[in-house]
C-alpha positions as CSV (number, residue, x, y, z in Angstrom):
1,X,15.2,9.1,-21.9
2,X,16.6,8.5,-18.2
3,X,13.5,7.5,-16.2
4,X,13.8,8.5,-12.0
5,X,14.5,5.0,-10.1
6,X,12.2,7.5,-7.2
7,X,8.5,8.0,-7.1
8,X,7.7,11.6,-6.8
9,X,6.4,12.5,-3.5
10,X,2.9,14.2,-2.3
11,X,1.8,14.5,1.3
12,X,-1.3,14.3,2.7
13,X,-1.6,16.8,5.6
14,X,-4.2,16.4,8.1
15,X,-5.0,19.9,10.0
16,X,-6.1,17.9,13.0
17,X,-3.8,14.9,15.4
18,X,-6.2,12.2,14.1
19,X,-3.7,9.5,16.1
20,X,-4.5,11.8,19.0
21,X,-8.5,12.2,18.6
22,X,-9.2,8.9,17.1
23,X,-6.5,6.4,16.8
24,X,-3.1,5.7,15.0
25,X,-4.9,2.8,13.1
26,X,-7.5,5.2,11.3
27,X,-4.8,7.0,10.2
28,X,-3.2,4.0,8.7
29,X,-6.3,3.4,7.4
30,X,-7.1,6.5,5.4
31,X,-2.7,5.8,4.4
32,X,-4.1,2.4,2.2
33,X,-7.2,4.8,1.3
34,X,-4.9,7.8,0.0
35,X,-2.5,5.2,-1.8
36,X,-5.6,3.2,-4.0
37,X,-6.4,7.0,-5.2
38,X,-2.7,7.9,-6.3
39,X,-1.3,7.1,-9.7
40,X,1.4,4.4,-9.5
41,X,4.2,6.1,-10.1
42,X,3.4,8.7,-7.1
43,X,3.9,8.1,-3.7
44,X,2.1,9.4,-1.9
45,X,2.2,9.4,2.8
46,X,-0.1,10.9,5.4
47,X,1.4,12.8,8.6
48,X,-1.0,14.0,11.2
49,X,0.2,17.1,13.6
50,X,1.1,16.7,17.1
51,X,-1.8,19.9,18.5
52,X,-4.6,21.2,16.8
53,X,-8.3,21.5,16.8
54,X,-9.9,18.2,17.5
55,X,-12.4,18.8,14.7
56,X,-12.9,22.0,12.0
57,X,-16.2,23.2,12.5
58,X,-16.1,26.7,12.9
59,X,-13.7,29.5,11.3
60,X,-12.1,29.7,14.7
61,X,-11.1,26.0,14.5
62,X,-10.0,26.9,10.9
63,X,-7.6,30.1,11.9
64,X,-6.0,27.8,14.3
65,X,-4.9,25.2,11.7
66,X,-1.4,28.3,10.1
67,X,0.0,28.4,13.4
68,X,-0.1,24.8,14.0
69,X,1.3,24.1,10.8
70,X,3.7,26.7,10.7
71,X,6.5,25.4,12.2
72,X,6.2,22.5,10.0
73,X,5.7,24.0,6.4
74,X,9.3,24.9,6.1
75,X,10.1,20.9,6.2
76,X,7.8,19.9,3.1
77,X,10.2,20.5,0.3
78,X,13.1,19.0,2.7
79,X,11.7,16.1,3.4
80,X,10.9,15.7,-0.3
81,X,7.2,16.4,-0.9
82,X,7.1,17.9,-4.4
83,X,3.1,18.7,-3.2
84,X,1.1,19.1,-0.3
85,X,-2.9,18.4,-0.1
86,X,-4.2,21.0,3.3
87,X,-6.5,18.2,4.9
88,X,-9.4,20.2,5.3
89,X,-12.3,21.2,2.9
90,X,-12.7,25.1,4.2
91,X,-8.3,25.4,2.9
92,X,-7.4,26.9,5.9
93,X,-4.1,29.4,5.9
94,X,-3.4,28.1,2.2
95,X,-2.2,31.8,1.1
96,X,0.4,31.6,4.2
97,X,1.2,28.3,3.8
98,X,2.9,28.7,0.0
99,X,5.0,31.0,1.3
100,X,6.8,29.1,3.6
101,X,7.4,26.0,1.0
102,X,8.6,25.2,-2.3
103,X,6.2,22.3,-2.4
104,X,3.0,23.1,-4.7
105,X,0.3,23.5,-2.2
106,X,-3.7,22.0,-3.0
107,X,-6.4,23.0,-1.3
108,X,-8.9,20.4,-1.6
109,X,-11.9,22.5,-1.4
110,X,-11.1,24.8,-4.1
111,X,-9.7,21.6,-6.0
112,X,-13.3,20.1,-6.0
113,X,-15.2,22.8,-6.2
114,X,-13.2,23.7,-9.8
115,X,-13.8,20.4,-10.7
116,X,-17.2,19.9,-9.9
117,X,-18.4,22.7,-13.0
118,X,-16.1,20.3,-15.5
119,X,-19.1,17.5,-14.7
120,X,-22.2,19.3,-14.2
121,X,-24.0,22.8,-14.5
122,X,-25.4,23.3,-11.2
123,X,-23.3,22.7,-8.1
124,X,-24.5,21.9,-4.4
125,X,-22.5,20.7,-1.5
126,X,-23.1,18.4,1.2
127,X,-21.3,19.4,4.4
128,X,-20.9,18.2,7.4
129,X,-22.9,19.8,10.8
130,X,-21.8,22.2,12.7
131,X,-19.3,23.1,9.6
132,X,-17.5,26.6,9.3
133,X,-19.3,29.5,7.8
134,X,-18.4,31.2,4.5
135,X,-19.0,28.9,1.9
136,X,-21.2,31.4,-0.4
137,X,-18.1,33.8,-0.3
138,X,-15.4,31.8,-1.3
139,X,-17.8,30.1,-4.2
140,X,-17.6,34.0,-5.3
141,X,-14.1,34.4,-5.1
142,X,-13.7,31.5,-7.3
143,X,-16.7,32.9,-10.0
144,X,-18.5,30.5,-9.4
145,X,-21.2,32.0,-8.3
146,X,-23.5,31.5,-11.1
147,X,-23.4,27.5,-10.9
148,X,-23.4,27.3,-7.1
149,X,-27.4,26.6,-6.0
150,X,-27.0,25.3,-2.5
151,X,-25.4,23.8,0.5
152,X,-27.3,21.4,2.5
153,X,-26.0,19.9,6.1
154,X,-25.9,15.9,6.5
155,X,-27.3,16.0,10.0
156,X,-24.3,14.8,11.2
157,X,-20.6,16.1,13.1
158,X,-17.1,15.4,11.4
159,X,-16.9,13.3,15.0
160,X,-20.1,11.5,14.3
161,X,-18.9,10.5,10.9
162,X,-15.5,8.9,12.3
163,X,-17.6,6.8,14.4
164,X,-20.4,6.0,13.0
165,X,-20.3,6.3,9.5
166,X,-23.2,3.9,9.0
167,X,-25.8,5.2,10.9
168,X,-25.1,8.7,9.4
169,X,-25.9,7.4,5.7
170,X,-29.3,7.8,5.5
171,X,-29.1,11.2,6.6
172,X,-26.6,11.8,4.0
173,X,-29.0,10.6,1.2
174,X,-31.9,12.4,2.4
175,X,-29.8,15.7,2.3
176,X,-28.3,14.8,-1.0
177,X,-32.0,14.5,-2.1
178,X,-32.5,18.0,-1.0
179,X,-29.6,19.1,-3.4
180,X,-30.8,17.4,-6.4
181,X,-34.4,18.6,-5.9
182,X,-32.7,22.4,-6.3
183,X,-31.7,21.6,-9.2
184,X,-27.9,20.5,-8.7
185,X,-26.6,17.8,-11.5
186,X,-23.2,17.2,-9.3
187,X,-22.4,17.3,-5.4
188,X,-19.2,17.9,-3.7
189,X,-18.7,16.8,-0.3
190,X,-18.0,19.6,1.9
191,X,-16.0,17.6,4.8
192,X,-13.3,15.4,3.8
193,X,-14.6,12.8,6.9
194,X,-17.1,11.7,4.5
195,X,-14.4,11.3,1.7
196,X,-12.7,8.6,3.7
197,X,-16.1,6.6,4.3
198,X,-15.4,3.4,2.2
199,X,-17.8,3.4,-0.5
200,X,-19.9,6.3,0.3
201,X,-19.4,8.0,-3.0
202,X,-20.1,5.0,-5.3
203,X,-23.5,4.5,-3.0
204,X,-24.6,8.4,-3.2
205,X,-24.2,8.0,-6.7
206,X,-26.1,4.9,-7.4
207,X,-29.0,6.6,-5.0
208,X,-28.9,10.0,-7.1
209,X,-27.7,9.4,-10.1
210,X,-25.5,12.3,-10.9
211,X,-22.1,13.1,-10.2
212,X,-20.3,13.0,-6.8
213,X,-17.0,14.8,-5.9
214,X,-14.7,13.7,-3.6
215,X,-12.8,16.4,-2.4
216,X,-9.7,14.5,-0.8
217,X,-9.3,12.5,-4.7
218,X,-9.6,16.0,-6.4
219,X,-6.9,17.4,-4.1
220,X,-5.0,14.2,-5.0
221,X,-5.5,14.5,-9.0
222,X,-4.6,18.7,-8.7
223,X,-1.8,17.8,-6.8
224,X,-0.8,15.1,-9.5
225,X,-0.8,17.8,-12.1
226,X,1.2,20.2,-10.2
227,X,4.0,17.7,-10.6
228,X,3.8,17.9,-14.2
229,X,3.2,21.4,-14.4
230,X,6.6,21.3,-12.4
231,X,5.0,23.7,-10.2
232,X,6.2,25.6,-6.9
233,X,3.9,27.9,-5.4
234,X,6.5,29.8,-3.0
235,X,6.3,33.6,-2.7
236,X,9.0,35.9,-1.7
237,X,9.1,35.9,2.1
238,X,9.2,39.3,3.6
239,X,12.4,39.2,4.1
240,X,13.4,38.7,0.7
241,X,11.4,40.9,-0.3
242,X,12.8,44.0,1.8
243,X,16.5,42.6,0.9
């Protein structure tokens, strides 16, 4: 058997310009972050959009994220990316997106969310606050419905967890605590800022005890698979479909 002298190739998109809102070194940073997730023999880079919303916290912020990635989809499979992970728990414009690429497109969201009932019976999530509404309706598109028991806010902005990650901890727990006391045995984190908080899942699970999902590493490990599955999730566009 010939074995490929090239790493396959999955991109991390973010839906907002991080280098723009934060810095170009916290986007480096969540690059080493992204890369101690991904099996060895992927590779695996981060690329952060020129416009966009600043932060996703509402489901106009989310609507915005398809025409801001639009023009860009269509470079994915030329650049090489066999998958792409849509940095942004609510999936924004993932429908839209596979149609403009060959590249198997993850939505992180739905990736943790599908996980989440393979370690536990009763799912809550922790999300960030303000965070886009609709939650409850896309757990029942998924069928999950039955094992979803509640969504609890951290007390805390996607902004406020980029800059102060520590201070927002505590609020975290106490949240978390919330969760487990209505009757959730795993959590999933419902804004991928708090996926890329060094050592915040290890620490909510020492303080709980049960399960903790992290939505960016679940997007990683479905994104993983689609390479073996040799999976392309491009639709016909509508052009070829009225050829």
């Amino acid at each position: 058997m010939t074995l490929s002298l090239h790493p396959r190739k999955i991109l991390y998109q973010l839906v907002s310009p991080l280098h723009r809102v934060t810095s170009t070194g916290e986007v480096e940073r969540r690059q080493k972050m992204l890369r101690g997730w991904v099996s060895p023999s992927v590779h695996i880079d981060i690329a952060s959009p020129e416009t966009g919303p600043d932060v996703i916290e509402s489901q106009v912020d989310a609507a915005m994220v398809f025409s801001n990635l639009q023009p860009i989809a269509p470079q994915w499979s030329e650049a090489g990316y066999e998958a792409v992970i849509i940095g942004c728990f609510s999936d924004p414009g993932m429908d839209a997106l596979r149609e403009l690429t060959g590249a198997a497109v993850i939505g992180p969201g739905e990736a943790s969310l599908l996980a989440a009932v393979q370690f536990g019976e009763r799912i809550s999530v922790l999300s960030s606050d303000p965070t886009p509404q609709g939650l409850r309706r896309r757990i029942r598109s998924m069928g999950l419905s039955d094992r979803f028991v509640s969504e609890h806010i951290v007390g805390a902005s996607v902004a406020d967890l980029r800059r102060r990650p520590e201070s927002a901890f505590d609020k975290m727990i106490q949240s978390a605590r919330h969760c487990v006391d209505d009757g959730a045995d795993v959590i999933v984190l419902g804004c991928l800022a708090m996926c890329f908080v060094d050592g915040l899942v290890e620490r909510l699970q020492r303080a709980l005890g049960i399960p903790i999902i992290n939505p960016v590493v679940a997007g990683i490990k479905s994104a993983e698979a689609s390479l073996s599955y040799g999976i392309s999730t491009r639709s016909r566009t509508a052009s070829e479909k009225t050829a």
